[in-house]
DRENTIBA-501968 format. One record per atom (N, C-alpha, C, CB): atom name; x, y, z. Coordinates in steps of 0.1 Angstrom, whole numbers, plus 2048, in hexadecimal, padded with zeros to 3 digits. Glycine has a CB too. Layout:
BEGIN
 atom   u   v   w
   CA   X   Y   Z
...
REM end
This chain:
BEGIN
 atom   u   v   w
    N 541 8C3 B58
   CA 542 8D0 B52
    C 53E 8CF B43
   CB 551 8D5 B53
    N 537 8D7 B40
   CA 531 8D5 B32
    C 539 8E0 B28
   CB 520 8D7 B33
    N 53A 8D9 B1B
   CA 541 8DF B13
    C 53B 8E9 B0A
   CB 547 8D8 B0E
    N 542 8F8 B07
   CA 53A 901 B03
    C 538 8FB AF3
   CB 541 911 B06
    N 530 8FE AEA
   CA 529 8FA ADE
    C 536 8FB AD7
   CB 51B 904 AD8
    N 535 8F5 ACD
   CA 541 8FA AC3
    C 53E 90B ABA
   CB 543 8EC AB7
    N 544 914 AB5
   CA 544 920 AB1
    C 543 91F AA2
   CB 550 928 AB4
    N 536 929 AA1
   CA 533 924 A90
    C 540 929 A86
   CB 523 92D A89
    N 53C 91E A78
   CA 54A 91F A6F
    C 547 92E A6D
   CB 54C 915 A5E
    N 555 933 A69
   CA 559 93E A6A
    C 559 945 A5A
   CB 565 93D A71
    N 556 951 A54
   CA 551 94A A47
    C 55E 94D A3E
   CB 542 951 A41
    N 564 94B A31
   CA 570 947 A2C
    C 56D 953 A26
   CB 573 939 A25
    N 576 959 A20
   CA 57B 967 A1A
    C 580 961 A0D
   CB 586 971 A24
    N 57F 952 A0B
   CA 584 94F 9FA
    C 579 94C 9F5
   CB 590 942 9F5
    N 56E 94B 9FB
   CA 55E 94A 9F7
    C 55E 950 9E7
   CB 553 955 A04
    N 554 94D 9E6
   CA 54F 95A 9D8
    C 545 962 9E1
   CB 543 951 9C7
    N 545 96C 9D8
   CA 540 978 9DC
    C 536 97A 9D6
   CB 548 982 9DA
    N 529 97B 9DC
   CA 51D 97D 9D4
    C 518 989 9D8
   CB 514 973 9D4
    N 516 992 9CA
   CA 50C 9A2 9C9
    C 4FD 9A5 9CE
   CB 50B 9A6 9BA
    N 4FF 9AD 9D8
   CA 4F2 9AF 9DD
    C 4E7 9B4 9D4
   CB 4F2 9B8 9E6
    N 4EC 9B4 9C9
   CA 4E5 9B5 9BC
    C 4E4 9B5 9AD
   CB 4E3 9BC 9BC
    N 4DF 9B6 9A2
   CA 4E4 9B2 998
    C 4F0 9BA 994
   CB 4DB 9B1 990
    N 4FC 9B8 98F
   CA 504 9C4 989
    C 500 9C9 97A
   CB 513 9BF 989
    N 500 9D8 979
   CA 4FC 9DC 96F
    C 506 9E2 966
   CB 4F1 9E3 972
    N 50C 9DE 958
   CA 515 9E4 953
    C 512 9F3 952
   CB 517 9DE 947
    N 521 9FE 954
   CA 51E A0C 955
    C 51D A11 944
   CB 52A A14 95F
    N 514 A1D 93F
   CA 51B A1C 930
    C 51D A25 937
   CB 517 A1A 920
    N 52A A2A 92C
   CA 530 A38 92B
    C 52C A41 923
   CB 53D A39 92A
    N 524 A3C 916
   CA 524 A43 90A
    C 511 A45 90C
   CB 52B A38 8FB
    N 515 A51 911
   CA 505 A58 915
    C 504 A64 90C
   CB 504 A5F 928
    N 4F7 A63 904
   CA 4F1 A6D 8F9
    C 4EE A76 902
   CB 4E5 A69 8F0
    N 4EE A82 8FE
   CA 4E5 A8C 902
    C 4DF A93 8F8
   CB 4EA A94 90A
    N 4D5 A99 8FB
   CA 4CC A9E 8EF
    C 4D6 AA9 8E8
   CB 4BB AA4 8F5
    N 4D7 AAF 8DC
   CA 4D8 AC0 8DC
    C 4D2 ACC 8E0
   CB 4D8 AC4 8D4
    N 4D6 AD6 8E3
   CA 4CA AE0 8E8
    C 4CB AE9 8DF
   CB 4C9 AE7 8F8
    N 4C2 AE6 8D5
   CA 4C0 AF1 8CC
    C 4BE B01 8CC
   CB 4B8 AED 8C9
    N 4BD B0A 8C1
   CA 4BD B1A 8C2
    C 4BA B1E 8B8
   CB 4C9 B20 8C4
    N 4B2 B24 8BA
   CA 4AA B2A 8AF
    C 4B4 B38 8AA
   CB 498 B2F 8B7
    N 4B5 B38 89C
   CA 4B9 B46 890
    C 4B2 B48 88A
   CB 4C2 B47 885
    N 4B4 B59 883
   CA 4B0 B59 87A
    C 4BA B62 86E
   CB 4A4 B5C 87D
    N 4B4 B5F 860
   CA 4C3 B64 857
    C 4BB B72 855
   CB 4C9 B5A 846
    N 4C9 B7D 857
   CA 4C3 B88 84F
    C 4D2 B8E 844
   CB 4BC B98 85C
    N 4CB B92 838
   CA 4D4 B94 832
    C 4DD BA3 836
   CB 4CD B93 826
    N 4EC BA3 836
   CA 4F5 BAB 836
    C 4F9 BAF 82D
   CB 4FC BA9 83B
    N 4FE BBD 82B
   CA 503 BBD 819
    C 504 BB2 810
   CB 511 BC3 817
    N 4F9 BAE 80C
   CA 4F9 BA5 801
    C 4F7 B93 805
   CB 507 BA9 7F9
    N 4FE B92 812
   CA 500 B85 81A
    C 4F7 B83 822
   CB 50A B84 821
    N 4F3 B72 821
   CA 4E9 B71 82C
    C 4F2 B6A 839
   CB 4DC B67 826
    N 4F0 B72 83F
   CA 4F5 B6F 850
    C 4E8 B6E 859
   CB 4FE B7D 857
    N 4F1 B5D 860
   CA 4E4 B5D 86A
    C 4EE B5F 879
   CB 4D8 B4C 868
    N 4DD B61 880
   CA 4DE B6A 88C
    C 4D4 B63 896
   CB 4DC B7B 888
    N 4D9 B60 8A1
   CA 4D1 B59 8A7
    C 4C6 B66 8B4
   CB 4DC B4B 8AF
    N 4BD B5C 8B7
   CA 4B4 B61 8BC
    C 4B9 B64 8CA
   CB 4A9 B59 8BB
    N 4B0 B6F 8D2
   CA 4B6 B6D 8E4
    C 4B1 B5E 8EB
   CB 4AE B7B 8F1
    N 4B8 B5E 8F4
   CA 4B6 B50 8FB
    C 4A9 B4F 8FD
   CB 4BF B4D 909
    N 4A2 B5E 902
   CA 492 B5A 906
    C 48B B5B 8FC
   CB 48B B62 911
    N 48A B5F 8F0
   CA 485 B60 8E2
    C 486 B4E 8E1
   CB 490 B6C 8D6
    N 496 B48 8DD
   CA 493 B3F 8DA
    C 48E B31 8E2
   CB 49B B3F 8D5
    N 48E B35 8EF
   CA 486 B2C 8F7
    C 476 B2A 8F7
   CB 489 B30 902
    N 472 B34 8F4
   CA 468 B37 8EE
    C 460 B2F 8E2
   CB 46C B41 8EB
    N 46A B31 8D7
   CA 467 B2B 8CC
    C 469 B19 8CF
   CB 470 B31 8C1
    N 470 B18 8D2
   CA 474 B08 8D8
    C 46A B05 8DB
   CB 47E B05 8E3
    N 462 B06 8E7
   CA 456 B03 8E8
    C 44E B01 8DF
   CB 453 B09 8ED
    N 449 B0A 8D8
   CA 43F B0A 8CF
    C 442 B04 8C2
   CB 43C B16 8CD
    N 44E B01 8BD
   CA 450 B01 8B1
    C 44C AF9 8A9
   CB 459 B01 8B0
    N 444 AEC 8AD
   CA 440 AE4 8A4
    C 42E AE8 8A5
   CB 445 AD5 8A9
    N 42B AF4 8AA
   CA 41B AF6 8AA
    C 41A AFD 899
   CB 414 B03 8B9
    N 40D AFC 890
   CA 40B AFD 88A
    C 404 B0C 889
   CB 408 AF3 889
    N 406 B14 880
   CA 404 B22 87D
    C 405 B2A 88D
   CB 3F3 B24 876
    N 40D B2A 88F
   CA 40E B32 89F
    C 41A B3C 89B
   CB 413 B27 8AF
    N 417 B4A 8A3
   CA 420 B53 8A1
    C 424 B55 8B0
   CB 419 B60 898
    N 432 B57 8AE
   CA 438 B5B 8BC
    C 440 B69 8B7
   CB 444 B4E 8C4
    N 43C B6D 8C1
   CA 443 B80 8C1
    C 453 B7E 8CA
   CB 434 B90 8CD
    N 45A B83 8C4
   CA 46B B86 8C3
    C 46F B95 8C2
   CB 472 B7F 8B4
    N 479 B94 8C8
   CA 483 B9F 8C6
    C 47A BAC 8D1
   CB 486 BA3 8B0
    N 475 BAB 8DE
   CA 46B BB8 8E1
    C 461 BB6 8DA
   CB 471 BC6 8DE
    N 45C BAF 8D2
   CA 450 BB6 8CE
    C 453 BBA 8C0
   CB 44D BC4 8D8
    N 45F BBB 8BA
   CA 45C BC0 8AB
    C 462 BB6 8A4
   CB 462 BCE 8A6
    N 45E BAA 8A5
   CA 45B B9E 898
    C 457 B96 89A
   CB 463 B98 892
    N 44D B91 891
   CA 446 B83 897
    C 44D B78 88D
   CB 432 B84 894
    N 44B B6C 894
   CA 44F B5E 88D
    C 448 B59 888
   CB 453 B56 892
    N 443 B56 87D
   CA 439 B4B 87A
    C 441 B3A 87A
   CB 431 B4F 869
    N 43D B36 885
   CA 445 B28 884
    C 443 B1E 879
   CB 441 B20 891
    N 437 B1C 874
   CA 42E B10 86B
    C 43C B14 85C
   CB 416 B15 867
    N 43B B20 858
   CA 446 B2B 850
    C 456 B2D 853
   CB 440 B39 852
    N 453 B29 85B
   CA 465 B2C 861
    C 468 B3C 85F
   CB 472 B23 857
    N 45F B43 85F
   CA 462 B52 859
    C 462 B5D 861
   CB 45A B57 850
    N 46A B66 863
   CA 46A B74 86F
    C 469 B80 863
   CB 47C B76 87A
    N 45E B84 86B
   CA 459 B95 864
    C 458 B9E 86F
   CB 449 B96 85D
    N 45A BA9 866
   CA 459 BB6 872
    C 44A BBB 875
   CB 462 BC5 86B
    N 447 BC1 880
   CA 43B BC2 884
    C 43A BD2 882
   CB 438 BBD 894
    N 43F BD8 884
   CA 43B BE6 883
    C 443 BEF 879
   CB 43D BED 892
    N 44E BEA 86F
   CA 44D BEC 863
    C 451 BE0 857
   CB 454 BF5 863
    N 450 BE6 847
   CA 450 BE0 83B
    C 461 BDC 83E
   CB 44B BE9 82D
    N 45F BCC 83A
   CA 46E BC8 83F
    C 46B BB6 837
   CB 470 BC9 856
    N 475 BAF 82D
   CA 475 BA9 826
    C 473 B9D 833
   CB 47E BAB 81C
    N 46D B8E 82F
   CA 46B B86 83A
    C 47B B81 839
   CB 45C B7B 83A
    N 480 B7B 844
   CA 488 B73 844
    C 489 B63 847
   CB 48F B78 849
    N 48F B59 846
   CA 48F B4A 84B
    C 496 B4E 859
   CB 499 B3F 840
    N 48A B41 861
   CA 488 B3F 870
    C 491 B2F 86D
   CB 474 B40 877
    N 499 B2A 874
   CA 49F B1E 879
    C 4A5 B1B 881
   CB 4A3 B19 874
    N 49D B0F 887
   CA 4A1 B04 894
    C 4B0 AFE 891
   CB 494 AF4 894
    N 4BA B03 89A
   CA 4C5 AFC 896
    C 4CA AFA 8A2
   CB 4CF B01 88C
    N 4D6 AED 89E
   CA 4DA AE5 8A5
    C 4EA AE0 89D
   CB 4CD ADC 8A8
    N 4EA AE6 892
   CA 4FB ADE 88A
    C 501 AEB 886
   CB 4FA AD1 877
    N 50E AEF 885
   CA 514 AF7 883
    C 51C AF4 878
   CB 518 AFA 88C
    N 51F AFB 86D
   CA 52D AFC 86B
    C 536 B07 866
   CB 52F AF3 864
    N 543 B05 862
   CA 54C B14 860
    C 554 B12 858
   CB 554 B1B 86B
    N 557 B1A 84B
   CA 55F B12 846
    C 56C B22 847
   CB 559 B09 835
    N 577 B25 840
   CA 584 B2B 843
    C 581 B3A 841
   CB 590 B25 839
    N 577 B39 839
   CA 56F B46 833
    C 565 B4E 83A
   CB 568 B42 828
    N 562 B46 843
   CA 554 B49 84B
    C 55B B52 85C
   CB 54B B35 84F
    N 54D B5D 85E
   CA 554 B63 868
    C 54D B5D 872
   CB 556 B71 868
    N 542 B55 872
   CA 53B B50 87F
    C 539 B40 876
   CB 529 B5B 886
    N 531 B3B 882
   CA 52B B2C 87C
    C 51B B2A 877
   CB 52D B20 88A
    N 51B B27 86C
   CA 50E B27 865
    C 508 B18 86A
   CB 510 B29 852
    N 4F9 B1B 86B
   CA 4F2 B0F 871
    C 4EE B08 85F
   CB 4E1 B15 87E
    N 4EF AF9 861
   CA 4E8 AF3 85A
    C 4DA AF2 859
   CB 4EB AEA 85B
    N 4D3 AE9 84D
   CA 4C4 AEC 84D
    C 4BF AE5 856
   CB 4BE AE9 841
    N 4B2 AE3 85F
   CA 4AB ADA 863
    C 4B0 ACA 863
   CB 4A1 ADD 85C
    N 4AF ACC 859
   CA 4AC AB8 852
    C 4BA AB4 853
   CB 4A5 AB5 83C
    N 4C8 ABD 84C
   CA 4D0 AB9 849
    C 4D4 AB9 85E
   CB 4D9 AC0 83C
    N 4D5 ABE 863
   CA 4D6 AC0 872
    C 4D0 AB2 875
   CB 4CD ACE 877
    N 4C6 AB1 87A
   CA 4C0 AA2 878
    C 4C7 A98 877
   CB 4B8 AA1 86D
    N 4C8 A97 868
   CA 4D2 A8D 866
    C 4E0 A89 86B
   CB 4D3 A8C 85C
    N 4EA A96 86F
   CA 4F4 A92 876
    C 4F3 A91 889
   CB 500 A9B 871
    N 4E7 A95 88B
   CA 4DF A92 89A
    C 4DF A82 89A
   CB 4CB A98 89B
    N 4D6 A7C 894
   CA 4D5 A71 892
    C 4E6 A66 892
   CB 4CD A72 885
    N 4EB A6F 887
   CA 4F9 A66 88A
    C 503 A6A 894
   CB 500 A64 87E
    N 504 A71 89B
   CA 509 A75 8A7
    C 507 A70 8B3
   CB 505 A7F 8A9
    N 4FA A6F 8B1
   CA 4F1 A62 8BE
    C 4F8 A54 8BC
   CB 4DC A5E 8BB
    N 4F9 A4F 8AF
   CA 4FC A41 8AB
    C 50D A41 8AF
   CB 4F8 A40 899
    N 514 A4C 8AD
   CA 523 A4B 8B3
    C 523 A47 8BD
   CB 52B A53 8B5
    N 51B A54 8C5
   CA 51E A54 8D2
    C 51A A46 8DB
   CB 519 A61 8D6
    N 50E A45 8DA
   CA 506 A38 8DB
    C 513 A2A 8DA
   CB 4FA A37 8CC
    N 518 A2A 8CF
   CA 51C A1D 8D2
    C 52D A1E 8D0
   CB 514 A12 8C8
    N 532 A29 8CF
   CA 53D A2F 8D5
    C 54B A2D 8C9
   CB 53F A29 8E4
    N 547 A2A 8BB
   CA 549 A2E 8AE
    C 54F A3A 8A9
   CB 540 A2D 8AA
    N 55A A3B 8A8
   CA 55B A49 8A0
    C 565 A48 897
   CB 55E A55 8A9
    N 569 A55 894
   CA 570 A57 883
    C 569 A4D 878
   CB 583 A51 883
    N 55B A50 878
   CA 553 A50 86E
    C 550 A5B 861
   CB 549 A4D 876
    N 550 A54 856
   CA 553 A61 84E
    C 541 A5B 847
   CB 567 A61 842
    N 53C A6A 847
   CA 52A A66 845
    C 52C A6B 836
   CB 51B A70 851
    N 52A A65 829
   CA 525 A6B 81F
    C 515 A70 815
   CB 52C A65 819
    N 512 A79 817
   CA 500 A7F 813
    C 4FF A80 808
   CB 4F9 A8E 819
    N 4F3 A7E 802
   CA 4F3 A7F 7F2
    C 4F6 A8D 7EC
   CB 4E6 A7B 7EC
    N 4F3 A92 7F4
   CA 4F8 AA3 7F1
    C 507 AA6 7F1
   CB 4F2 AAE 7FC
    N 50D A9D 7F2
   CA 519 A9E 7EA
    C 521 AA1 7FA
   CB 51A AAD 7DC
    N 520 AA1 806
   CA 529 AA6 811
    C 52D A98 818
   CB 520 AB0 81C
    N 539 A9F 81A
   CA 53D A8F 825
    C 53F A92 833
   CB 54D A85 821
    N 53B A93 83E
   CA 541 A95 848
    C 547 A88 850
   CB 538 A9B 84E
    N 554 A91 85A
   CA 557 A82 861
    C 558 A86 871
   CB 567 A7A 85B
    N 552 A80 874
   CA 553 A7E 887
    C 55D A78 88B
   CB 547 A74 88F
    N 56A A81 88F
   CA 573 A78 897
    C 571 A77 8A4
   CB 57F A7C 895
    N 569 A7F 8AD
   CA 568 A7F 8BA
    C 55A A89 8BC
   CB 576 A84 8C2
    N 553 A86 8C7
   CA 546 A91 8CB
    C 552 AA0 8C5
   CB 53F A90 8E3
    N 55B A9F 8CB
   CA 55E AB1 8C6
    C 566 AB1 8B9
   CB 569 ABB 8D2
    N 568 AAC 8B6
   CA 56F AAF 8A8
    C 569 AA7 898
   CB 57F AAB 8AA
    N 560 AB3 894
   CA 558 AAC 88B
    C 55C AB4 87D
   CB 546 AAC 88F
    N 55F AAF 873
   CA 562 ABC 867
    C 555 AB6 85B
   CB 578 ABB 85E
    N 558 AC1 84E
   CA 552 ABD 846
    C 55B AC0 837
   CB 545 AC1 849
    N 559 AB6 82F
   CA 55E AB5 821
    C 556 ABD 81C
   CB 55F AA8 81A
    N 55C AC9 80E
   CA 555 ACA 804
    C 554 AC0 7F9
   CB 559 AD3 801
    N 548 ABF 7EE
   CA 54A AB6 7E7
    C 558 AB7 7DD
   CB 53D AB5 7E0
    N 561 AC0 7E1
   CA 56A AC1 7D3
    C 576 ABA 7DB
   CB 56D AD3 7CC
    N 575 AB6 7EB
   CA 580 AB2 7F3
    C 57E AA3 7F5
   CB 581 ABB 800
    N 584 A98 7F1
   CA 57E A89 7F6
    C 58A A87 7FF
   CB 57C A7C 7E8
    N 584 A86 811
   CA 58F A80 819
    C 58F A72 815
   CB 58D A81 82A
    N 598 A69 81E
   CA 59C A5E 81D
    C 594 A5B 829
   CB 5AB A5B 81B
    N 59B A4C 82F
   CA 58B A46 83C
    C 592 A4F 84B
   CB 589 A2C 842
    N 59F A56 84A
   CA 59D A5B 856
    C 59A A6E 854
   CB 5AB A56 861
    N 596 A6E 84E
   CA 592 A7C 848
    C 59D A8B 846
   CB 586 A7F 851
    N 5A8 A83 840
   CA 5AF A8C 838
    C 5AE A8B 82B
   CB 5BA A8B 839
    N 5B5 A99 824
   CA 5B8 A98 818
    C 5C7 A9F 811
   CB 5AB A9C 814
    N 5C0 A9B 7FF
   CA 5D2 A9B 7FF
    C 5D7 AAD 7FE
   CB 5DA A90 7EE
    N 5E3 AB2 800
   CA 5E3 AC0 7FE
    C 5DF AC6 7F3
   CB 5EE AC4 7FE
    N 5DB AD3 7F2
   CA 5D7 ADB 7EA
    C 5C4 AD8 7E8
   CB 5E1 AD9 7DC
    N 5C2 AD2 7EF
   CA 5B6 ACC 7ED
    C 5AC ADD 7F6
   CB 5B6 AB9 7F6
    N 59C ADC 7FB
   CA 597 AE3 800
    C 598 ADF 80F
   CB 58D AE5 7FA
    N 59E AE6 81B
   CA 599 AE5 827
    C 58E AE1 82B
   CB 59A AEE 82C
    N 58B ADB 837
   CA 57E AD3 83A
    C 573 AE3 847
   CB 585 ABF 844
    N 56D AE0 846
   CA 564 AE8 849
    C 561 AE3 85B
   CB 557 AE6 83E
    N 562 AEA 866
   CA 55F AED 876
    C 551 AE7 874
   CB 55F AFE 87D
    N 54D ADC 878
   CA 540 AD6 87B
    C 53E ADA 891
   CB 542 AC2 874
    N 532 ADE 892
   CA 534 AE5 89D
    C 525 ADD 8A2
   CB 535 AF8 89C
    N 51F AD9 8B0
   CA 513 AD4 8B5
    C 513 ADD 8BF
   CB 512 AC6 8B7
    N 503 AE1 8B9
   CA 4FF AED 8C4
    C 507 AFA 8C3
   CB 502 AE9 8D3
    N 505 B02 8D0
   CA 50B B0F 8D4
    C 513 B0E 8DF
   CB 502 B18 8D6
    N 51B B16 8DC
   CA 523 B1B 8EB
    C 51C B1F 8F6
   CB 52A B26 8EA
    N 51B B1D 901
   CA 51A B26 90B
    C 51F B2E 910
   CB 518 B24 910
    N 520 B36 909
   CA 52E B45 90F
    C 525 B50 910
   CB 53D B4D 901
    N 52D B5A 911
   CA 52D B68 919
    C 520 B6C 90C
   CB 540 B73 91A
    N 51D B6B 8FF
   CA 516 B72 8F6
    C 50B B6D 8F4
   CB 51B B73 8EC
    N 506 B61 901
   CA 4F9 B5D 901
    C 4F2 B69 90C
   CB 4F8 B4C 906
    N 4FC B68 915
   CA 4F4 B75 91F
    C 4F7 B81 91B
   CB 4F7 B76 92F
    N 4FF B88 912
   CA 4F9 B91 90A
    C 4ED B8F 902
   CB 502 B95 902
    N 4EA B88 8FB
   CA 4E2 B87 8F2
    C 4D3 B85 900
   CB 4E8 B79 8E5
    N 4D4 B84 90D
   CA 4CA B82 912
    C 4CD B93 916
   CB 4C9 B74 91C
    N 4D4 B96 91F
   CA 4D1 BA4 920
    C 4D1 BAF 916
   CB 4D8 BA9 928
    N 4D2 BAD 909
   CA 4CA BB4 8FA
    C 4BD BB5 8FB
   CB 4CD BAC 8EC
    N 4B9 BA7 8FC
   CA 4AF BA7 8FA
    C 4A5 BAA 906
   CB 4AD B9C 8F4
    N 4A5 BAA 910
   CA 4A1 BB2 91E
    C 49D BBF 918
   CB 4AF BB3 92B
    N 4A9 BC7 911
   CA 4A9 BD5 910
    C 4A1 BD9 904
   CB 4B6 BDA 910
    N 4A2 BD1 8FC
   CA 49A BD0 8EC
    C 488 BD5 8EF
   CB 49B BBB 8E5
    N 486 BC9 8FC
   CA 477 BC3 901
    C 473 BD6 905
   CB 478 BB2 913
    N 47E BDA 915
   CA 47D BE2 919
    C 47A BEF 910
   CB 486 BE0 920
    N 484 BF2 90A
   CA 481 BFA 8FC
    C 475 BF8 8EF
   CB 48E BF7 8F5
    N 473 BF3 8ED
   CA 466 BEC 8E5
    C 455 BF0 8F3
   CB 46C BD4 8E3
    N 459 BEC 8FE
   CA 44F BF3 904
    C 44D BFD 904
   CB 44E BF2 90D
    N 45A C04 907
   CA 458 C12 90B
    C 451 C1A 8FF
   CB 466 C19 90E
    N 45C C1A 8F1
   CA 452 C1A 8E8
    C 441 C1D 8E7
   CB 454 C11 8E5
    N 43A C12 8E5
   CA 431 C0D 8EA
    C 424 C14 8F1
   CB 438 C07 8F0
    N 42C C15 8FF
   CA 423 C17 909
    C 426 C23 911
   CB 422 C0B 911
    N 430 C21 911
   CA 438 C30 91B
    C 436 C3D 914
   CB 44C C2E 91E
    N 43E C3B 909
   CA 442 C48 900
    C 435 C4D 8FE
   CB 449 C44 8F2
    N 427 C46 8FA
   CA 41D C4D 8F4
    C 417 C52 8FE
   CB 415 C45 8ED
    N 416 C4B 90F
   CA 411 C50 917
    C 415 C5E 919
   CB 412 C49 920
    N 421 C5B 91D
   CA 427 C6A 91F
    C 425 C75 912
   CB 436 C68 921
    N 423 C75 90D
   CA 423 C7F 8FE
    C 416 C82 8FE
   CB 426 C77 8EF
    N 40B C7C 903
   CA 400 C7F 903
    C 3FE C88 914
   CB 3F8 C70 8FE
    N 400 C85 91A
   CA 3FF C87 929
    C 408 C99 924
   CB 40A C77 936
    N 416 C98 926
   CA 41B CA4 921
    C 411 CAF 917
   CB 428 C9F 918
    N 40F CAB 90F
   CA 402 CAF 903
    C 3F8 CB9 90A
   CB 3F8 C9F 8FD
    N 3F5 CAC 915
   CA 3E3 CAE 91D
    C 3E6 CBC 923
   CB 3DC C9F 92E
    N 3F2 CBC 92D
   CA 3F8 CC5 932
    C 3FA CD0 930
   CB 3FF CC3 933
    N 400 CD0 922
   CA 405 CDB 91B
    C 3F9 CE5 915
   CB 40F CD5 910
    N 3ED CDD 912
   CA 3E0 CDE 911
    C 3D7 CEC 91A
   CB 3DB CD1 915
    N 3D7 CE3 923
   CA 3D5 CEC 92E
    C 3D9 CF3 935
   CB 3D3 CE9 935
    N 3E6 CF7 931
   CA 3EC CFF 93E
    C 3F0 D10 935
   CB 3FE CF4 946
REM end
């Protein structure tokens, strides 16, 4: 009688364990770009207030914005932008130009009834260090600029800013009686007054045609009519 083979070793479960592939550390601290929005300031009794563009106006401009002498038409039809200028004028009447700007930083201070965008450049520069937090996952950094501001990043959401007459300490207080720090804000909200501001501007466009094209037709047609009959 012959004996059956012996049964292959069986394999051990205290083995090491080898990965079907390389393992790749996860980061958590993932940038994302800002999505910028185009304003523009117009003066209010005496105050310059800015006021941002409709979503499809400023999508618009986004595109284009780094082309050189190019005019994009806003608001329906009655303002053009000169991008190269940063400047919005009225098309169909005498109307002082105003400043066109790409923003992306906010801030507010106790006084303020909305959030005013920073300039370009200064925007920029806390972009840049925002990435560098987040990136390597750093915070309650207090940034000081030669222009006299200090801001401090305690977290992606809670960013303030110093006036020069307020010096926090490194976790960005200060002592009483001093000036409140200022709402540092990135980007916009997405709330309910973006799609107003898109169905305004639907009706702006619609109105601005009619204007236009409708109204004269008819006025002339009525006219022809009235003419003849």
């Amino acid at each position: 009688m012959q004996t059956p083979p012996p049964p292959p070793p069986s394999s051990s479960t205290a083995g090491a364990i080898v990965p079907a592939g390389p393992m790749m550390p996860f980061n958590y601290n993932i940038y994302e770009a800002v999505q910028p929005h185009w304003f523009y300031c117009k003066q209010v009794e005496s105050k310059s207030v800015w006021l941002p563009f409709s979503i499809i106006d400023s999508l618009q401009l986004e595109e284009t914005y780094n082309s050189e002498n190019v005019i994009v038409r806003t608001d329906g039809g009655r303002y053009d932008v000169q991008l190269y200028d940063r400047q919005r004028t009225a098309v169909f009447w005498e109307e002082e130009p105003t400043e066109v700007r790409r923003c992306t930083w906010f801030y507010k201070g106790d006084n303020d009834s909305r959030f005013i965008p920073y300039s370009e450049e200064f925007s920029d520069k806390l972009e840049a260090e925002y990435k560098r937090a987040v990136s390597t996952n750093q915070w309650h950094r207090r940034l000081e600029f030669p222009s006299g501001e200090t801001i401090v990043m305690h977290n992606p959401k809670v960013i303030v800013q110093f006036q020069p007459s307020s010096i926090p300490d490194e976790w960005g207080t200060t002592q009483d009686g001093q000036t409140r720090p200022r709402v540092v804000k990135r980007g916009i909200d997405d709330d309910h007054d973006e799609v107003l501001s898109f169905f305004f501007s639907f009706l702006s466009f619609f109105y601005s045609f009619f204007l236009l094209y409708i109204f004269p037709l008819f006025s002339f047609c009525h006219s022809f009519f009235f003419f003849f009959s």
